[in-house]
C-alpha positions as CSV (number, residue, x, y, z in Angstrom):
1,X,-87.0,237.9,164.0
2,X,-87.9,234.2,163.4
3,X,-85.9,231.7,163.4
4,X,-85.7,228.8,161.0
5,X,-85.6,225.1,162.4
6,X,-82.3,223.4,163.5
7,X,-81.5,227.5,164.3
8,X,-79.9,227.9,167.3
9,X,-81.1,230.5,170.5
10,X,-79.2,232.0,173.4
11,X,-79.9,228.8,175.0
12,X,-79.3,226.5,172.7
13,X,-81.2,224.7,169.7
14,X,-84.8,225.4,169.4
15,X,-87.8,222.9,169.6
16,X,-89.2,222.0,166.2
17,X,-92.6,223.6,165.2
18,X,-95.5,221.6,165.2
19,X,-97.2,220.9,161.9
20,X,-100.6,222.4,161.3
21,X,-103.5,220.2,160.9
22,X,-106.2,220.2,158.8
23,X,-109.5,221.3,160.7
24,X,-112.4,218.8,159.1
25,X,-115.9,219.4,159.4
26,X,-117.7,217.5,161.9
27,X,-120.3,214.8,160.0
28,X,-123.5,213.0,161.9
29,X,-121.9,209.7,161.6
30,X,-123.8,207.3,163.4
31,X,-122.9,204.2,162.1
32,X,-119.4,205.0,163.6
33,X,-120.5,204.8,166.9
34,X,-123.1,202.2,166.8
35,X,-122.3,199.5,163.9
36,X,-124.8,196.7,162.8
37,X,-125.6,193.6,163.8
38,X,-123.9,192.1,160.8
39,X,-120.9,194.4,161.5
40,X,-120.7,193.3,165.0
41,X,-120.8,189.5,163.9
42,X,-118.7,189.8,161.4
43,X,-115.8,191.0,164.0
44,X,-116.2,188.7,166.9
45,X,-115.7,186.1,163.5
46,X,-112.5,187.9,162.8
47,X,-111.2,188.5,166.7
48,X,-112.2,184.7,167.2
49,X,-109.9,183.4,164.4
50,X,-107.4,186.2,165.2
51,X,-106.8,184.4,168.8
52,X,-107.2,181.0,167.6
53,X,-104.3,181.7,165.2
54,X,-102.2,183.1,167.6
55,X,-103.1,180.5,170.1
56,X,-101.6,177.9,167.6
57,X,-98.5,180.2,166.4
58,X,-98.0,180.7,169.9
59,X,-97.6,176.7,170.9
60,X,-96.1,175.5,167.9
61,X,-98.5,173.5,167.0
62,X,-102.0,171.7,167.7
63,X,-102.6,171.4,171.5
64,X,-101.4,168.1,173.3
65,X,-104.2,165.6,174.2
66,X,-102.1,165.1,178.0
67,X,-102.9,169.1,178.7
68,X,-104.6,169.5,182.2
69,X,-108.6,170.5,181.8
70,X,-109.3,172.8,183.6
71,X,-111.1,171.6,187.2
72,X,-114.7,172.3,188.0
73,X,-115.4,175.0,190.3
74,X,-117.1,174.5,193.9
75,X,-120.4,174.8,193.9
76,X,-121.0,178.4,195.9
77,X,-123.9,180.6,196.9
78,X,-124.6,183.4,198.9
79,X,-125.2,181.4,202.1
80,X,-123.6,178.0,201.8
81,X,-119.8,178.0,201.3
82,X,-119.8,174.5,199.9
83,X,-122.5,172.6,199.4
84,X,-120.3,169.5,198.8
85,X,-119.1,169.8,202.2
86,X,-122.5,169.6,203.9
87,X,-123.0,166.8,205.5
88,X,-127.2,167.1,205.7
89,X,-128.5,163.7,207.6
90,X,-126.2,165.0,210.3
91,X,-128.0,168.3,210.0
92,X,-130.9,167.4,210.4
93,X,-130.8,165.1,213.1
94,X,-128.5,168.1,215.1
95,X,-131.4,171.1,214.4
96,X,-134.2,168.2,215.6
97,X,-132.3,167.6,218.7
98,X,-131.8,171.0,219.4
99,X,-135.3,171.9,218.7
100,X,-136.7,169.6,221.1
101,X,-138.4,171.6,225.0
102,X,-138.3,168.4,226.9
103,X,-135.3,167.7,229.1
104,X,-134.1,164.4,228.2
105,X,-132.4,161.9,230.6
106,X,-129.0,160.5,230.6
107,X,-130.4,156.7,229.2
108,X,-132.1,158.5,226.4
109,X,-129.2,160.7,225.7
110,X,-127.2,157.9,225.4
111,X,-129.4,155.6,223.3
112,X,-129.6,158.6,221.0
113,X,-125.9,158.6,220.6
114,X,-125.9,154.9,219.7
115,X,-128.7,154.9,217.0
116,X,-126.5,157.7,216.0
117,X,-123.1,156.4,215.6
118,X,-124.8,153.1,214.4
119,X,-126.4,155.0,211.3
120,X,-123.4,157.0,210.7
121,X,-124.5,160.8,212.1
122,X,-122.0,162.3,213.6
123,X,-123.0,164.9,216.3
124,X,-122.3,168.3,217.4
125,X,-120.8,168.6,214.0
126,X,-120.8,171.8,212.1
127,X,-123.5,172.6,209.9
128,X,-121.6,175.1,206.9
129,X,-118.3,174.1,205.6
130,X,-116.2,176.0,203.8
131,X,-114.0,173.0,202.4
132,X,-113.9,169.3,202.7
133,X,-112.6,167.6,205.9
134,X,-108.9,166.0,206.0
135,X,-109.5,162.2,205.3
136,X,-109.1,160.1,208.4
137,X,-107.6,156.8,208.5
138,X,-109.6,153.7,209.4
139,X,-106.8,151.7,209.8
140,X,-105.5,151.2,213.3
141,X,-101.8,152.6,214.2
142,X,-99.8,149.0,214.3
143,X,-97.4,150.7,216.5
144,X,-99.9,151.5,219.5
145,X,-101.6,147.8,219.1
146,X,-98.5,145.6,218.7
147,X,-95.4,147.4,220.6
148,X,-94.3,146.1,223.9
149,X,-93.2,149.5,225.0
150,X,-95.2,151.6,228.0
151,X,-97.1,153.8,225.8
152,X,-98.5,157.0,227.4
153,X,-101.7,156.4,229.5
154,X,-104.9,157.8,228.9
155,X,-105.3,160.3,231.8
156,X,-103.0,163.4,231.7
157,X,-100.1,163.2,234.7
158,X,-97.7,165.5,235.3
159,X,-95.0,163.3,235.1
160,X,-94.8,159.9,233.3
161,X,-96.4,157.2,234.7
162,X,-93.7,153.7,234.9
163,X,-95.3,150.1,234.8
164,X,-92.9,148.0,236.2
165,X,-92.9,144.6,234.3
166,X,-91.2,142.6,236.9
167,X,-93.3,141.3,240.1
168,X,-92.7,143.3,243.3
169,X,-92.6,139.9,245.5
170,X,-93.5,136.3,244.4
171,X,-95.5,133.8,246.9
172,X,-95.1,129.7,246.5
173,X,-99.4,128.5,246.0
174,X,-98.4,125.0,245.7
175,X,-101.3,122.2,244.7
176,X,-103.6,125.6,242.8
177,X,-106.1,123.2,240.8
178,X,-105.9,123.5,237.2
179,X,-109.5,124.4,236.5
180,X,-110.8,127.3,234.4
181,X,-114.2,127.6,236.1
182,X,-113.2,127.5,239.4
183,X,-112.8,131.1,241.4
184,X,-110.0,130.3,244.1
185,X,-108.2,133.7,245.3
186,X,-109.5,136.9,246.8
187,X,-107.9,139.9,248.5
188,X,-110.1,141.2,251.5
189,X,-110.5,145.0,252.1
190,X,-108.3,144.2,255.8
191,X,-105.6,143.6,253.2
192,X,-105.7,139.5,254.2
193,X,-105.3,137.5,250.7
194,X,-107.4,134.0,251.0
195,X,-106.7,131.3,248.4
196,X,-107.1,127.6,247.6
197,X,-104.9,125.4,247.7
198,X,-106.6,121.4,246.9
199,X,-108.3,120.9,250.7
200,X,-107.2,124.4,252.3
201,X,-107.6,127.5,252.1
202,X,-105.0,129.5,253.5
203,X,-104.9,133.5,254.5
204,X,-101.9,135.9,253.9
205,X,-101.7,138.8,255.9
206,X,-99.7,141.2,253.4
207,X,-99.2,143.9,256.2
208,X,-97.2,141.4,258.7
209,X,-96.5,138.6,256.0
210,X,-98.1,135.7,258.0
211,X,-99.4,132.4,256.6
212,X,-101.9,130.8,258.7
213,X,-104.4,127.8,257.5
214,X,-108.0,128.6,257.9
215,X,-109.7,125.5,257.1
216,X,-109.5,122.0,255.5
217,X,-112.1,119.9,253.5
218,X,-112.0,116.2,254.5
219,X,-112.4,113.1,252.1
220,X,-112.2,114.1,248.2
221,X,-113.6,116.9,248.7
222,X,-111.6,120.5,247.2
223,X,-112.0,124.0,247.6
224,X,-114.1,125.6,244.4
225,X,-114.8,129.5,245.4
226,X,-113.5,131.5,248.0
227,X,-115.6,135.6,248.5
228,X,-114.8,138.0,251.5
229,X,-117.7,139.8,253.0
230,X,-117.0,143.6,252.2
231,X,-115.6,144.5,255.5
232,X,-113.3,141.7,255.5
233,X,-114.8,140.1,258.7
234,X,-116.2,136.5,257.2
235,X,-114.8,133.9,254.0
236,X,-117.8,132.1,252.0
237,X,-116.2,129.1,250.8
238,X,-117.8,127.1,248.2
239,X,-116.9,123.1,247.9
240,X,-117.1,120.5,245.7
241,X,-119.6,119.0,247.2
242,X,-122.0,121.8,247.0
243,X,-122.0,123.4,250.2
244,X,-121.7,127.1,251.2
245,X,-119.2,127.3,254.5
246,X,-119.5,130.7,256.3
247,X,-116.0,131.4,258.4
248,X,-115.1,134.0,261.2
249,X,-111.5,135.2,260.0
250,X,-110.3,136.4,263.9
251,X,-111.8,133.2,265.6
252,X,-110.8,130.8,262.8
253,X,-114.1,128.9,263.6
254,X,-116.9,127.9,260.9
255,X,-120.4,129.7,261.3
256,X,-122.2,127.9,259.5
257,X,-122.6,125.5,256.7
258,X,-125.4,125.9,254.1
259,X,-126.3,122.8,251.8
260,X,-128.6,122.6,248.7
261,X,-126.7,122.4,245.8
262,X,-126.3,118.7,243.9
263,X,-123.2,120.1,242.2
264,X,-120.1,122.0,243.3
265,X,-119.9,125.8,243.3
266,X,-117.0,127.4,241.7
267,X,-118.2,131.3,242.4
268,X,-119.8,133.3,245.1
269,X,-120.4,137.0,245.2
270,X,-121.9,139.0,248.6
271,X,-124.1,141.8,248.4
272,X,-124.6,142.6,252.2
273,X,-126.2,139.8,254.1
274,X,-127.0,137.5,251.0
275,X,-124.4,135.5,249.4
276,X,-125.1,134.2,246.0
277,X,-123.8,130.8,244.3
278,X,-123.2,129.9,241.5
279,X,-123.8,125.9,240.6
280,X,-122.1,123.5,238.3
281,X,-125.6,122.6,237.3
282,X,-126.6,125.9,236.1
283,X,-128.3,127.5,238.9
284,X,-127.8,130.3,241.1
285,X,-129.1,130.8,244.8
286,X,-129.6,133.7,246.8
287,X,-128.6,132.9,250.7
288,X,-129.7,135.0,253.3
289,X,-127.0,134.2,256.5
290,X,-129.3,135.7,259.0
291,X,-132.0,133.1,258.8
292,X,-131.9,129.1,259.5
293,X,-134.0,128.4,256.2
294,X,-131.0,130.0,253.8
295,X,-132.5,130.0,250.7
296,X,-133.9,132.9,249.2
297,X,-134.3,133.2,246.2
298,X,-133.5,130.1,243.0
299,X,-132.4,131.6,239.7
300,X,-132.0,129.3,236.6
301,X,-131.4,130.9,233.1
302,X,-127.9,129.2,232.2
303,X,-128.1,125.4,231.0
304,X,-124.4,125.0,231.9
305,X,-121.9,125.9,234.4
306,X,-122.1,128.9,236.1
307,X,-118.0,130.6,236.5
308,X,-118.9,134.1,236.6
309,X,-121.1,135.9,238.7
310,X,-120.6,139.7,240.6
311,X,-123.2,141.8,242.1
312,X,-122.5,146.0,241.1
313,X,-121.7,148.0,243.8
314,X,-125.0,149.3,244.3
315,X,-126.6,146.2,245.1
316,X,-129.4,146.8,242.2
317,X,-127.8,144.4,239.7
318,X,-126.4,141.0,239.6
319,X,-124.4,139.5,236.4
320,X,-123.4,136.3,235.6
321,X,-121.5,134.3,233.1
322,X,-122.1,130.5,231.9
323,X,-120.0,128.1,230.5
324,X,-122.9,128.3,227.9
325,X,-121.5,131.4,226.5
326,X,-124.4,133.5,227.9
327,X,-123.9,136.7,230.0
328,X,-127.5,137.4,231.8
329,X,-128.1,140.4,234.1
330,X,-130.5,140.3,236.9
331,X,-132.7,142.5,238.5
332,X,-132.3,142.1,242.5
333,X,-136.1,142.2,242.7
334,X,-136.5,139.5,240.3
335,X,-135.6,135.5,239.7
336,X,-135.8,135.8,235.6
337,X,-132.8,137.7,233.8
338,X,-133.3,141.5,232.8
339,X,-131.8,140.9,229.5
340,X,-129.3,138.4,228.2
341,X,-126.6,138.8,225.8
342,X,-125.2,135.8,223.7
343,X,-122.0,137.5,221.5
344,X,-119.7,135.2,223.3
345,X,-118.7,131.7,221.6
346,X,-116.9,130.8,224.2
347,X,-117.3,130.8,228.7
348,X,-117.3,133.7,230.2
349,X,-116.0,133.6,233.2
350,X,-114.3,137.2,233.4
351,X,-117.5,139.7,234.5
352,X,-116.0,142.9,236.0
353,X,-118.1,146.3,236.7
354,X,-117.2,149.7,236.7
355,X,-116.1,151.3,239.6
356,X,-116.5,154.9,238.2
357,X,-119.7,154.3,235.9
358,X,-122.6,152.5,237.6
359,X,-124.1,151.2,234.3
360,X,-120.7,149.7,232.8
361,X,-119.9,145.9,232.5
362,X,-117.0,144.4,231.0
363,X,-117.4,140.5,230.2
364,X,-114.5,138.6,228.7
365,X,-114.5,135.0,226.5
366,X,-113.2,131.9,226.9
367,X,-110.5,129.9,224.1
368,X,-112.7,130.0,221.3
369,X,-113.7,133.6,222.0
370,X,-110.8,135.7,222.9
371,X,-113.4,139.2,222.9
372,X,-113.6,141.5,225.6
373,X,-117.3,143.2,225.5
374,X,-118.4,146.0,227.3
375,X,-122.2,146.3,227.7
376,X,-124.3,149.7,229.0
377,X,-126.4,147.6,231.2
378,X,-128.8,150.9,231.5
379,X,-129.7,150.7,227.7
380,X,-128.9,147.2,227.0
381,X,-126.7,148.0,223.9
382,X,-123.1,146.4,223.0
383,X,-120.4,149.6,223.5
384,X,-117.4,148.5,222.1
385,X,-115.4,145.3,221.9
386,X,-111.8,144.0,222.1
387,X,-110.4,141.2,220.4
388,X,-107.4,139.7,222.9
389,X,-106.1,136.7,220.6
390,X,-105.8,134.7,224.0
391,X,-108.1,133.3,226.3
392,X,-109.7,135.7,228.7
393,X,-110.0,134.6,232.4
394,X,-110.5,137.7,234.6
395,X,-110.9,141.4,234.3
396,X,-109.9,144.3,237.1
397,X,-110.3,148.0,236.4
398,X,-108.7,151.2,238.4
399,X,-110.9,152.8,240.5
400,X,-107.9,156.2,239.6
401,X,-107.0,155.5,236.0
402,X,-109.2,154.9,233.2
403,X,-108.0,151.9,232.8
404,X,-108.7,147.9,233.0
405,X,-106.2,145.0,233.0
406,X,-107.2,141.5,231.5
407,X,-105.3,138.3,232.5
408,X,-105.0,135.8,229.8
409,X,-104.7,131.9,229.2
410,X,-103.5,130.1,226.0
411,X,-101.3,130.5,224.3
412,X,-100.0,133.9,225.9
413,X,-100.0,133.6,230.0
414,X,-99.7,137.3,230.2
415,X,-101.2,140.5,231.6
416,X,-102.7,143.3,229.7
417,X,-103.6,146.9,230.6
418,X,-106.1,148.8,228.4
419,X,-106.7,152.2,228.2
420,X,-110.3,153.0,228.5
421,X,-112.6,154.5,226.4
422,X,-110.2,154.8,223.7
423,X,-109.0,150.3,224.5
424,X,-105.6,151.0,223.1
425,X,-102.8,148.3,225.0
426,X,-100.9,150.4,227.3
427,X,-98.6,147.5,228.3
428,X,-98.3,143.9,228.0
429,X,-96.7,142.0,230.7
430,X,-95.2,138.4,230.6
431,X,-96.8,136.8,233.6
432,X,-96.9,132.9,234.6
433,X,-95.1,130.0,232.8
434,X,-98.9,128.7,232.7
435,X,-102.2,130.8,232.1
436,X,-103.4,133.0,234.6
437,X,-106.5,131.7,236.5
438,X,-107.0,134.1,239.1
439,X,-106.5,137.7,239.9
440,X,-107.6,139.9,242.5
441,X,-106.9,143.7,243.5
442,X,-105.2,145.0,247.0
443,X,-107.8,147.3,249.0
444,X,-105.7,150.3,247.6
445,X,-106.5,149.5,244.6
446,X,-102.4,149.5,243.3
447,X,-101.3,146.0,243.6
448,X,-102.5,143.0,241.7
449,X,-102.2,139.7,242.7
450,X,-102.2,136.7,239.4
451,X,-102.3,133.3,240.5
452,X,-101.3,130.3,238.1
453,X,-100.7,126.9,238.1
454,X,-96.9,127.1,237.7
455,X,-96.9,127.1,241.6
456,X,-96.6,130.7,242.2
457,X,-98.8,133.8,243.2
458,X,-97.4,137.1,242.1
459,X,-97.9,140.6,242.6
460,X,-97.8,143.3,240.4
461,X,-97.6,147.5,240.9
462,X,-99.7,148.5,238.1
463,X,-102.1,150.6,239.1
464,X,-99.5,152.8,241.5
465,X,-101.5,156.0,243.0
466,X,-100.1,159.4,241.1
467,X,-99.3,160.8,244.8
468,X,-96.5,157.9,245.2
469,X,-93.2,160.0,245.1
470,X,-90.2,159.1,243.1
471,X,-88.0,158.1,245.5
472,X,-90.3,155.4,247.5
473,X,-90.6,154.2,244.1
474,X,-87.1,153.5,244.0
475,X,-86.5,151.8,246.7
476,X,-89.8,149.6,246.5
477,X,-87.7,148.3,243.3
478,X,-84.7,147.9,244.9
479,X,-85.9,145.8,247.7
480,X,-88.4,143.8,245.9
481,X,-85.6,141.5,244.1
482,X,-86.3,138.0,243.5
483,X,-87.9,137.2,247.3
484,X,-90.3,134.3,247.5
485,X,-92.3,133.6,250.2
486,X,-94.3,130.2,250.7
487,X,-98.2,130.4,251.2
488,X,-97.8,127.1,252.8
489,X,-95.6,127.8,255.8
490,X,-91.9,127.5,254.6
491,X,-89.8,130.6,253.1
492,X,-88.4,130.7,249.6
493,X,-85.6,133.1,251.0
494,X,-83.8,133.7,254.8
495,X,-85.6,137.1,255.5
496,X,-87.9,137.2,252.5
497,X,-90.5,138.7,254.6
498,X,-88.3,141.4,256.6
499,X,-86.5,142.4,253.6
500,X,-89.4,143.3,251.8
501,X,-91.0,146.3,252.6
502,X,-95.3,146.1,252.4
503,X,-96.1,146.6,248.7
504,X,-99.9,146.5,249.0
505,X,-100.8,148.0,252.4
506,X,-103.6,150.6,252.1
507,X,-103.3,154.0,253.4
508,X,-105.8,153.1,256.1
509,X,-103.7,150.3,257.6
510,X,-100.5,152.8,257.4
């Protein structure tokens, strides 16, 4: 029996019925499912307006003129992230290298990377980019140029490396001549120091701390150059008077004496048996020691003085530096200059090559200069450059770091260490009451010796080996106090000499 709604069942209430609907007949109503053009216009109109009005009921208002437009989008395709990122010059100039069959040399190579970096390419970059490098400062961290700190060198040690600021022993050099473009101290590779003093010259043995007198000019005459051979056997001394003396060290007797020169000369550099000079007159001669009739070979290129001149260790090069401002590099086959470079405004005196690449010079300026320059003598082209703000009057690099150390005359006196390639200042190092004229390295390569005006030669532990332990180092501190020793004969301290251990004695001599 049926039950009406809201009735209740054995289980409870029941569910309403469901109203019956009305079955229509089904009409071919196209226009339902495809409306006209006009119909279809006539509602994007009306859903258009509809959002627009919400749009506005929904702000409260008109929109504000400060609202954020929406950004651009990257520029994308199927193959190229960003074309914005693309760097195409450097490209380019990357797929053309890369293209090329023929092996290429390492003085092309290199010239390549200079046109390069000169016209901007970057190399061995990426060719796709999928987003915009990080900008890159081109200021220069003030902190690494300016602070007086011992920053962190540039080759990786295990443990830290520690300049020591102080000198490790201090010699009295009495009567050193005041004279930028003279050359007047030079450490032999039998660990014997030789320096100027006026009339002498006078030899310090730093393994048994003697003094002894080699020689003595007569009348007005002064000592202008001193050079040791490279086995440490013979002294070329250079006078005011133009001469060329040749001295045996272990007989203390003079070889030979070879004249020429109407002028004095202030620098002398060996290269096996010849000896070159360098005049005040501009010139510089090649003698050959072996044979009565000396002269070899004339070179004149500088019109002024000639204070720097060093052969490279190979023999194949020679460079020299003017007191008018030139740097010129000669060929060993030839009496006219290879090339000559004229950046300097100022002497250059300082000429130093690289012991650990062959084709690497470093030339430094004079008062109105102040630039350290640094020349690839295979390509001819200008690497990099350092501006000092003092007067630059010698430069010695590491033959175990990658580094070089400049002494400096007005207004600083001091010592700086550069890190190299990068030339950020490792350390500076307060050195002479006066400027520095004169610097030379031990045969280990570790010690430096600076010689000033002020009276005193000092020497300085800055390149110390990385095999040096801890504890040596400690007590080569201790010891080294404030000891002076006299290059003349007489001794600063009772003891100066026993009390200090050998600073600079190379492991060959040990």
């Amino acid at each position: 029996m049926p039950t009406d709604q809201g009735s209740k069942g054995p289980f409870g209430p029941t569910t309403p019925a469901p109203a019956k609907v009305p079955i229509r007949p089904l009409k071919d109503d196209r226009s339902a499912h495809h409306p006209s053009p006009r119909t279809m216009s006539r509602l994007s109109t009306n859903t258009s307006e509809c959002v627009s009005s919400a749009h506005k009921s929904s702000a409260g208002g008109p929109p504000s003129p400060r609202a954020k437009k929406p950004k651009a989008a990257a520029q994308y395709d199927r193959f190229i992230p960003n074309r914005s990122a693309m760097d195409i010059a450097s490209s380019q100039f990357n797929i053309a290298r890369s293209d090329s069959d023929q092996p290429l040399d390492g003085a092309t190579i290199a010239y390549h990377e200079e046109v390069a970096r000169a016209c901007g390419v970057s190399l061995n970059k990426r060719i796709l980019a999928f987003k915009e490098e990080a900008p890159t400062s081109e200021k220069d961290d003030l902190r690494q140029v300016y602070s007086r700190p011992v920053l962190k060198t540039s080759t990786s040690t295990t443990a830290a490396r520690r300049i020591l600021t102080t000198p490790e022993r201090i010699l009295d050099a009495p009567g050193l001549i005041d004279d930028y473009y003279l050359n007047l101290v030079d450490w032999s590779v039998s660990n014997s120091l030789a320096i100027g003093l006026e009339q002498a010259v006078y030899l310090w043995n730093a393994t048994t701390g003697d003094v002894n007198k080699l020689c003595e000019l007569d009348g007005g005459s002064y000592i202008a150059s001193v050079k040791w051979t490279a086995d440490g056997t013979y002294l070329a001394v250079g006078t005011s008077d133009g001469d060329v003396q040749i001295w045996d060290v272990e007989s203390q007797s003079k070889i030979r004496t070879m004249s020429g020169h109407q002028a004095r000369v202030g620098v002398l550099s060996w290269e096996r048996h010849l000896v070159s000079s360098g005049c005040r007159d501009g010139s510089i001669w090649n003698h050959d020691v072996r044979v009565a009739n000396h002269k070899v070979t004339e070179m004149v290129a500088h019109v002024n003085e000639v204070c720097g001149l060093t052969w490279r260790s190979d023999g194949a090069l020679l460079a020299s530096g003017g007191n008018d401002n030139l740097v010129n590099i000669w060929d060993a086959r030839s009496s006219v200059p290879k090339f000559t470079k004229t950046q300097h405004t100022a002497a250059v005196r300082a000429l130093a090559w690289s012991p650990w690449q062959l084709n690497l010079l470093a030339s430094g300026g004079g008062s109105h200069d102040r630039h350290v320059h640094f020349w690839n003598t295979t390509t001819t082209a200008r690497l990099n450059s350092i501006d000092t703000k003092s007067q630059v009057t010698s430069i010695q690099w590491s033959s175990e770091y990658r580094e070089l150390v400049t002494s400096h005359g007005f207004p600083h006196h001091h010592l700086a260490l550069w890190s190299y390639p990068s030339l950020t200042k490792v350390v500076d190092i307060p050195a002479h009451d006066t400027r520095v004229l004169h610097t030379s390295l031990s045969p280990d390569g570790q010690t430096l010796a600076s010689a000033a005006c002020d009276g005193s030669l000092k020497l300085w532990r800055i390149f110390e080996s990385r095999t040096k332990s801890a504890k040596s180092r400690k007590e080569v501190a201790s010891a080294a106090a404030s000891a002076t020793t006299s290059l003349t004969g007489t001794s600063g301290a009772p003891g100066a000499r026993s009390a200090i251990p050998d600073m600079s004695r190379p492991s060959f001599i040990r």
